[in-house]
LOTORZA-65059 format. One record per residue: x, y, z of N, C-alpha, C in turn; residue in one letter. Coordinates in steps of 0.05 Angstrom, whole numbers, padded with zeros to 5 digits, always signed. Example, Ala and Ser with C-alpha at 12.3 -4.5 7.8 and 13.67 -1.06 7.14 Angstrom:
<rs>
+00264-00114+00156+00246-00090+00156+00264-00066+00156A/+00257-00045+00142+00273-00021+00143+00258+00001+00157S/
</rs>
This chain:
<rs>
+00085-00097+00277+00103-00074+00277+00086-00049+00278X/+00099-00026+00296+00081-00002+00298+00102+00018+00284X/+00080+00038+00267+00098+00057+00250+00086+00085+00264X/+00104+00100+00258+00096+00119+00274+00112+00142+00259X/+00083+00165+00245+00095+00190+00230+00094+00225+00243X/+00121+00232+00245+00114+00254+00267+00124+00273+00250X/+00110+00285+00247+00105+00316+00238+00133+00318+00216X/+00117+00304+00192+00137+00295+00168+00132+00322+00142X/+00159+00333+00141+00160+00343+00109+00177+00332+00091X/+00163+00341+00069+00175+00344+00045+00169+00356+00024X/+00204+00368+00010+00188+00382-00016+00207+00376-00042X/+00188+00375-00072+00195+00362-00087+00197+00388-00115X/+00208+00382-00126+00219+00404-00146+00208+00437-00135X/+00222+00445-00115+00214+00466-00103+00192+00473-00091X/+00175+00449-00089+00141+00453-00085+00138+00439-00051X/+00119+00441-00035+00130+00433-00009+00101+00411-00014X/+00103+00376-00012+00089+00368-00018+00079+00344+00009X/+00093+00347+00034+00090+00336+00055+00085+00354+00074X/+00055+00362+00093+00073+00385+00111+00059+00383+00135X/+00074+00373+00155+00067+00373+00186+00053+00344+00182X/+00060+00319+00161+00045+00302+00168+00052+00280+00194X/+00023+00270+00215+00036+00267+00233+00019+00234+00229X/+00027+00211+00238+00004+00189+00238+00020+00169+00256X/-00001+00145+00267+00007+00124+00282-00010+00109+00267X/+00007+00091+00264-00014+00065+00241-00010+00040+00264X/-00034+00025+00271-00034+00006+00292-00024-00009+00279X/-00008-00026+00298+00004-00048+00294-00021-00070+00294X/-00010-00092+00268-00034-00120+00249-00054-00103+00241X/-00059-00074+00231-00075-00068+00232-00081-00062+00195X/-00092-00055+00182-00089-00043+00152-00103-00007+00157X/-00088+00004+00147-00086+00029+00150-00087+00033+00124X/-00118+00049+00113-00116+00061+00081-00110+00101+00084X/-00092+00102+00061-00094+00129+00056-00108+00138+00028X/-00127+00151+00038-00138+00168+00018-00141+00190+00005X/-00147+00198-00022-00139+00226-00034-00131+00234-00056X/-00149+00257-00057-00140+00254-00101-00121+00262-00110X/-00109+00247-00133-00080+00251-00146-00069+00271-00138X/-00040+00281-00128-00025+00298-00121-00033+00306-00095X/-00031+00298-00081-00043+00304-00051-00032+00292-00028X/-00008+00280-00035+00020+00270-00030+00023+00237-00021X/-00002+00221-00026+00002+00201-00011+00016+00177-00031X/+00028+00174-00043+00057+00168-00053+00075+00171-00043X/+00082+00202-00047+00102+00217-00023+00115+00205+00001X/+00091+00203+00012+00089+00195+00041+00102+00168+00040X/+00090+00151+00021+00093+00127+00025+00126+00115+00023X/+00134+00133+00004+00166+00135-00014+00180+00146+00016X/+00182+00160+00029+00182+00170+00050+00196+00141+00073X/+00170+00129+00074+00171+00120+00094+00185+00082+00090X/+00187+00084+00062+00205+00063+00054+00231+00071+00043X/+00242+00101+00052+00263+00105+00046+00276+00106+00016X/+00252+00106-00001+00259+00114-00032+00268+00154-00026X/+00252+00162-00014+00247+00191-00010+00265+00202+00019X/+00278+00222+00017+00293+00224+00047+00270+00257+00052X/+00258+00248+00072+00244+00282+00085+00262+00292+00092X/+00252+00322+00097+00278+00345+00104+00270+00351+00127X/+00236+00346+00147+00235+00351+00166+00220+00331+00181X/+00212+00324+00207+00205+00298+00225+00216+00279+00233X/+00195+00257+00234+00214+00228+00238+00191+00203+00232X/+00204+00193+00222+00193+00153+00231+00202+00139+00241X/+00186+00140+00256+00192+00104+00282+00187+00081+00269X/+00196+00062+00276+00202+00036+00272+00191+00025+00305X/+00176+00014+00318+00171+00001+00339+00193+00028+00352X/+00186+00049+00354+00196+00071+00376+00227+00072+00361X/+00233+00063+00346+00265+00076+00330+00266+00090+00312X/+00282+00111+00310+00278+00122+00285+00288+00104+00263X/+00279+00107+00237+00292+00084+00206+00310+00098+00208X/+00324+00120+00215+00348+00123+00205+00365+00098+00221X/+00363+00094+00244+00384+00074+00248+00380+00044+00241X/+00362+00039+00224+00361+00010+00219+00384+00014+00190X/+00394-00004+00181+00405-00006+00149+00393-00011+00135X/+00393-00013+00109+00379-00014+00085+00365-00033+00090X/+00384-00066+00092+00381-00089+00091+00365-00092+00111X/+00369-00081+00129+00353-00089+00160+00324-00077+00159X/+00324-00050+00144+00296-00043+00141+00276-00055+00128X/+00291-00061+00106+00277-00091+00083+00269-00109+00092X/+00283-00116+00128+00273-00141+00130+00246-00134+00155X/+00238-00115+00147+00210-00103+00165+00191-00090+00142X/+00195-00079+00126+00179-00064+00098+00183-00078+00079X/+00157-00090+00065+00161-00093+00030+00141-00074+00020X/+00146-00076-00008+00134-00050-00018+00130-00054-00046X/+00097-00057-00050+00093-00063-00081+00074-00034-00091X/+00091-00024-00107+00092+00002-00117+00080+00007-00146X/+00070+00023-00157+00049+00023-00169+00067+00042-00193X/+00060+00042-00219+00073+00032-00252+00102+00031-00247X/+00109+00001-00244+00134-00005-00244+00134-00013-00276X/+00154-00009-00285+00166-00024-00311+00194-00035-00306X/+00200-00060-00324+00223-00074-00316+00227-00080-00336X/+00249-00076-00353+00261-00075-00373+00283-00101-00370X/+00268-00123-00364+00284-00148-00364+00269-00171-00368X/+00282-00199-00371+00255-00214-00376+00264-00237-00361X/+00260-00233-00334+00258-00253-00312+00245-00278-00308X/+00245-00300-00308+00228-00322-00303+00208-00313-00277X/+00190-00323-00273+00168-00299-00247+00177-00322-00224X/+00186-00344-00226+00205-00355-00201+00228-00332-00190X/+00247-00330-00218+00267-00314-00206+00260-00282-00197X/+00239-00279-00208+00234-00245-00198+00225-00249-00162X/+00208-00270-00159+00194-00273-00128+00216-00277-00114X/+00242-00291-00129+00251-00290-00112+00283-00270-00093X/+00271-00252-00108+00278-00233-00099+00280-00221-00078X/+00252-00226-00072+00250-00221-00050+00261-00232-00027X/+00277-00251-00028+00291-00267-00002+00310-00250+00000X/+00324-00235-00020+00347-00223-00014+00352-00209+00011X/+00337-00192+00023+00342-00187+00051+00342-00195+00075X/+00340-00231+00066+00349-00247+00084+00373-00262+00080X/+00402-00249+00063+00417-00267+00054+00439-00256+00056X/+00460-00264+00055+00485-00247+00054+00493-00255+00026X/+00517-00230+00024+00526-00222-00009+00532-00250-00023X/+00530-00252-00044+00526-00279-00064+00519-00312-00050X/+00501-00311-00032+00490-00323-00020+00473-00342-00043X/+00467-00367-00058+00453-00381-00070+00419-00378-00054X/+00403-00384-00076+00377-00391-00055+00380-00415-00059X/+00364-00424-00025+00362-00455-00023+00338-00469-00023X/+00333-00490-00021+00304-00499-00021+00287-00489-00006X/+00283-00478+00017+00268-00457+00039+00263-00437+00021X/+00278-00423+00001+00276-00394-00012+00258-00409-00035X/+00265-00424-00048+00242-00437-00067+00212-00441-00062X/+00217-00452-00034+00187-00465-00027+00174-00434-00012X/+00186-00421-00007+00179-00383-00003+00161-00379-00025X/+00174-00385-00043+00171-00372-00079+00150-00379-00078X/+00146-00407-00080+00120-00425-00085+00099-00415-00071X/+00102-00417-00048+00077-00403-00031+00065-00384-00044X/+00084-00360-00041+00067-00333-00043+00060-00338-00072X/+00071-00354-00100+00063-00349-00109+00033-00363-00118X/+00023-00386-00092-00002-00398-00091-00021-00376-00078X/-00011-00364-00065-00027-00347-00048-00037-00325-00070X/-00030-00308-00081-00037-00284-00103-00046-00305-00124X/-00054-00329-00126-00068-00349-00149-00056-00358-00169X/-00028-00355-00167-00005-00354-00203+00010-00385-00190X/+00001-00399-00177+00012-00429-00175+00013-00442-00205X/+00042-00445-00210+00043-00465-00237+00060-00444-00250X/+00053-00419-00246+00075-00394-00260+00104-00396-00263X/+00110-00401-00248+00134-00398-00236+00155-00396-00258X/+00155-00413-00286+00168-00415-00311+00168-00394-00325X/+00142-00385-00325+00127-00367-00349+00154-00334-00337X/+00153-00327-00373+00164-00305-00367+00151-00279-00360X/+00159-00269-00346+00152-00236-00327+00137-00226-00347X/+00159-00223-00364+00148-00201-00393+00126-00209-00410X/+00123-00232-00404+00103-00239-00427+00071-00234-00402X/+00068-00238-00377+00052-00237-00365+00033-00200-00377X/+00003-00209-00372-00010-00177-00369-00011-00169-00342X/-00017-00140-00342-00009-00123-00324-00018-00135-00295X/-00036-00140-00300-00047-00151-00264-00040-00180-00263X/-00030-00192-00283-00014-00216-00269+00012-00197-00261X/+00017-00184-00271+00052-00177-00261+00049-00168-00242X/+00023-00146-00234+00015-00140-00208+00019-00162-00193X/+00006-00175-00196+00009-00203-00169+00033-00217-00168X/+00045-00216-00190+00083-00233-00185+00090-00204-00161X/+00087-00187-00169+00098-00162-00153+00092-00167-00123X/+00064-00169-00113+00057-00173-00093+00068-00201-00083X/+00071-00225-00091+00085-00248-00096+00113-00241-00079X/+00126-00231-00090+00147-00218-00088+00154-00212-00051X/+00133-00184-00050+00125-00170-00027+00128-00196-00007X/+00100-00209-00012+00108-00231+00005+00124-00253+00017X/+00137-00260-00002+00152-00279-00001+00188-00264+00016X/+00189-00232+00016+00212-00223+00030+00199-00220+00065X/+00177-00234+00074+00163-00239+00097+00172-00219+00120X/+00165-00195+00112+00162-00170+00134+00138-00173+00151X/+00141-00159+00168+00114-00149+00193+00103-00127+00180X/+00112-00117+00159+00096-00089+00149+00100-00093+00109X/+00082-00080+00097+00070-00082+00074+00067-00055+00067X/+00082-00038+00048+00068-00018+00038+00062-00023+00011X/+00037-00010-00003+00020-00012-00017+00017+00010-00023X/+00026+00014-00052+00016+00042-00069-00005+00037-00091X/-00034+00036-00085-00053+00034-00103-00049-00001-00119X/-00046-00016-00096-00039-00052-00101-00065-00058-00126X/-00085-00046-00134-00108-00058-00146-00109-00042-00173X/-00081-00032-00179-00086-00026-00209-00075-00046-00224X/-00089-00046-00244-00092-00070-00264-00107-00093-00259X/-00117-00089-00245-00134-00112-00231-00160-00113-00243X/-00176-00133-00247-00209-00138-00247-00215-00144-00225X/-00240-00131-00227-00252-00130-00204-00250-00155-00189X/-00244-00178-00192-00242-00201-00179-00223-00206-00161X/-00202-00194-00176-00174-00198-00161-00167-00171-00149X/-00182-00152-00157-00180-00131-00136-00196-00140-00105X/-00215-00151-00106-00227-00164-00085-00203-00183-00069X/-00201-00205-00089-00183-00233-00082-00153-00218-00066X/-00146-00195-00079-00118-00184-00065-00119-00180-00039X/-00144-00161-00035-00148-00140-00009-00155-00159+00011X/-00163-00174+00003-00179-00198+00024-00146-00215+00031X/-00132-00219+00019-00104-00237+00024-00088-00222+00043X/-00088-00189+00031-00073-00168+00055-00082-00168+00073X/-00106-00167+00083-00115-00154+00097-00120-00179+00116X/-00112-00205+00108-00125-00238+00121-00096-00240+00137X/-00078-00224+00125-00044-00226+00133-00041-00231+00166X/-00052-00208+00176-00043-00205+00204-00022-00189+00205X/-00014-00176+00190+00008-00156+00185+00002-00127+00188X/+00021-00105+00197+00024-00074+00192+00022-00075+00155X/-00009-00065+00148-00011-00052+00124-00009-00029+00121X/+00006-00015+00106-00006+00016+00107-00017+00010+00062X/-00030+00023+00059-00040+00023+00031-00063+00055+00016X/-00037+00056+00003-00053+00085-00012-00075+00072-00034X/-00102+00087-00032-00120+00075-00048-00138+00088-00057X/-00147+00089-00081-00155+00107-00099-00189+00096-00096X/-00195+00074-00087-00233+00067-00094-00233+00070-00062X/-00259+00085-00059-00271+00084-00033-00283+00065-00022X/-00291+00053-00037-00311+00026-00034-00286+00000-00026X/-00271+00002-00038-00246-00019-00027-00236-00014-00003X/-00228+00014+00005-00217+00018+00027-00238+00015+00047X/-00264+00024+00043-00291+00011+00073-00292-00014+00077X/-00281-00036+00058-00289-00058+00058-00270-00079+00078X/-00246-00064+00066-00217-00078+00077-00190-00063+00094X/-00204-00037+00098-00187-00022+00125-00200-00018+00142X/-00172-00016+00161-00192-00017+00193-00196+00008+00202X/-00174+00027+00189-00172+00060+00197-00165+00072+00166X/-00175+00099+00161-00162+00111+00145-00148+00138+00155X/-00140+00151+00134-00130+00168+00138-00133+00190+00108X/-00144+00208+00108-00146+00227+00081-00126+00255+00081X/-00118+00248+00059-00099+00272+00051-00107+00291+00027X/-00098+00313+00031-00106+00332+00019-00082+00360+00022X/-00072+00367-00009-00054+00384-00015-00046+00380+00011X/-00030+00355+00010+00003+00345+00028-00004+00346+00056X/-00033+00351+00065-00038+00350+00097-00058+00334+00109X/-00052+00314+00127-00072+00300+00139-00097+00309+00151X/-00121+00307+00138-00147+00321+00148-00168+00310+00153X/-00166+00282+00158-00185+00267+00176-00167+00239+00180X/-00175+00224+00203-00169+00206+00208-00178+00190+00224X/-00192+00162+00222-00215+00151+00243-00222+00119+00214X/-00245+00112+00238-00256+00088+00215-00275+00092+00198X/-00270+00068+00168-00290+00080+00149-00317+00087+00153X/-00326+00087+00171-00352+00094+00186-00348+00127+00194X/-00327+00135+00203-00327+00165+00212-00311+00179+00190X/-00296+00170+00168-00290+00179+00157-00308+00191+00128X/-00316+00161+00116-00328+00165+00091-00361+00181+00091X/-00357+00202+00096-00382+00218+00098-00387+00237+00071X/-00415+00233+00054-00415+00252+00044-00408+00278+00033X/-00415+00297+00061-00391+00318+00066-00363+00312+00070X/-00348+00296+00073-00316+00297+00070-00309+00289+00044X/-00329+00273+00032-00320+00274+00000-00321+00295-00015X/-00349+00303-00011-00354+00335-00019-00324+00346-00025X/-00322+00351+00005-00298+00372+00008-00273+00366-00003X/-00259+00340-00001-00239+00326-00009-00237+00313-00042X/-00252+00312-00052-00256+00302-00082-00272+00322-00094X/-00293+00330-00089-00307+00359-00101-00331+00343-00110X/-00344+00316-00099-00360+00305-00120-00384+00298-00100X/-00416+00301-00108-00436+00280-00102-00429+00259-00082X/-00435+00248-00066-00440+00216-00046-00468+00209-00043X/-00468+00185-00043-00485+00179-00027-00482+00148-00007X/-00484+00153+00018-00460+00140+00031-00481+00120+00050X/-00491+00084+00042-00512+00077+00048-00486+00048+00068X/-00504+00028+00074-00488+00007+00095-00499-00015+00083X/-00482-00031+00081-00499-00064+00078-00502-00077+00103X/-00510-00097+00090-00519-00117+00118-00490-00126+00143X/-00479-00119+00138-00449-00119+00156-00445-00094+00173X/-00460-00074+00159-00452-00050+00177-00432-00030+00163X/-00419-00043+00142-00400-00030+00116-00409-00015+00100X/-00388+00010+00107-00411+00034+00086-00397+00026+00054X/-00421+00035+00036-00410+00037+00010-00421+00071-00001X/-00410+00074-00026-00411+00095-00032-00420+00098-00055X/-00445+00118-00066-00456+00113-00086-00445+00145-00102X/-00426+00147-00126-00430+00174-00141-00451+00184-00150X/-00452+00204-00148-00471+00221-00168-00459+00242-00185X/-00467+00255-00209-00451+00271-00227-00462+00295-00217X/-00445+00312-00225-00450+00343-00215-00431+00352-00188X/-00420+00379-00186-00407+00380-00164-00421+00405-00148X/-00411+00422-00133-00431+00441-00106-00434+00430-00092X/-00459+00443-00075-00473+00442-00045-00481+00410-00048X/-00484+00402-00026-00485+00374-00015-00520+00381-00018X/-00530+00368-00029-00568+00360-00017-00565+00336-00005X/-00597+00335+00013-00604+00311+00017-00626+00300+00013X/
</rs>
């Protein structure tokens, strides 16, 4: 699926926190957005899964605008595992995954064995095989993260959005996740807070800054010293491993860039 963002606003308690954003995210492709807190890429993302209605632009859907898909119909092209959810219920983590079938079902539709063995999958795939009993609530945060993503998957869209998918995570399964998205073959889009994750496992980014798109290319033309500089206010030092994948080393102190 190809998404396509044309010259998108929005504004949020009187503050204008979207403005002129424009993007084409390739289709199978993972698309990271980057950018420090408040700098709208949440926004965007709420936006474009229809939590958020913009007041100006459009999104395409494979050349349609979302306004004419339906709720249900859009669901069955976007999932969306969204970042501090709380759930004030205490679900079996079978019944929460399977949730996600619902936008393949009509109104009081039972799930059937197909929607079970859904469950099962995704929930072998994020590593929680055997879960399926255990209650939601009792899980820690990055297991619930992964029922969540669980979830995502198992409602089997062509597109995935991702708001900061690797909180709560150890470093292991922040690895083990990005590597499962990104192995998908699917339209990712994913807002992401470590630089070093997004070089590793996007194919393009995109950086935002006070609500405006200001670079966009691969982590090779993006993650430059000077654009962190400018975009985070901090030190880089921006070296390659044996792959050709840049990583990024901090340094403390902020100012002029040396080399």
């Amino acid at each position: 699926m190809k998404i396509t963002v044309q010259q998108l606003e929005k504004s949020l308690g009187g503050r204008l926190i979207l403005q002129n954003v424009t993007l084409d995210i390739p289709e199978n492709k993972t698309l990271g957005i980057l950018g420090p807190n408040g700098s709208g890429k949440s926004t965007l993302l709420r936006c474009i899964c229809r939590v958020l209605q913009p007041e100006g632009g459009a999104i395409l859907l494979d050349g349609q605008p979302l306004q004419r898909y339906s709720v249900r119909q859009s669901a069955r092209q976007m999932a969306v595992v969204a970042q501090h959810n709380t759930y004030n219920f205490d679900f079996t983590v079978r019944d929460f995954v399977l949730m996600g079938r619902s936008p393949h079902k009509r109104a009081f539709e039972r799930d059937n064995a197909r929607d079970y063995e859904i469950a099962a999958q995704s929930l072998t795939q994020v590593g929680l095989a055997g879960y399926g009993d255990r209650s939601f609530a009792s899980l820690s945060g990055g297991e619930q993260q992964r029922v969540i993503l669980a979830r995502a998957l198992a409602q089997q869209t062509p597109c995935l959005l991702l708001d900061e998918p690797t909180n709560h995570l150890d470093i292991r399964y922040q690895l083990q996740l990005m590597e499962l998205v990104h192995g998908l073959g699917r339209t990712v889009i994913a807002a992401v807070h470590d630089l070093n994750i997004a070089a590793m496992y996007c194919d393009t980014l995109a950086v935002m800054q006070a609500g405006r798109i200001v670079a966009t290319g691969t982590p090779k033309e993006i993650l430059t010293p000077e654009l962190i500089q400018q975009v985070y206010g901090v030190h880089a030092r921006v070296l390659q491993d044996e792959n050709g994948v840049p990583y990024i080393l901090f340094r403390p102190g902020c100012g002029t860039i040396t080399k």
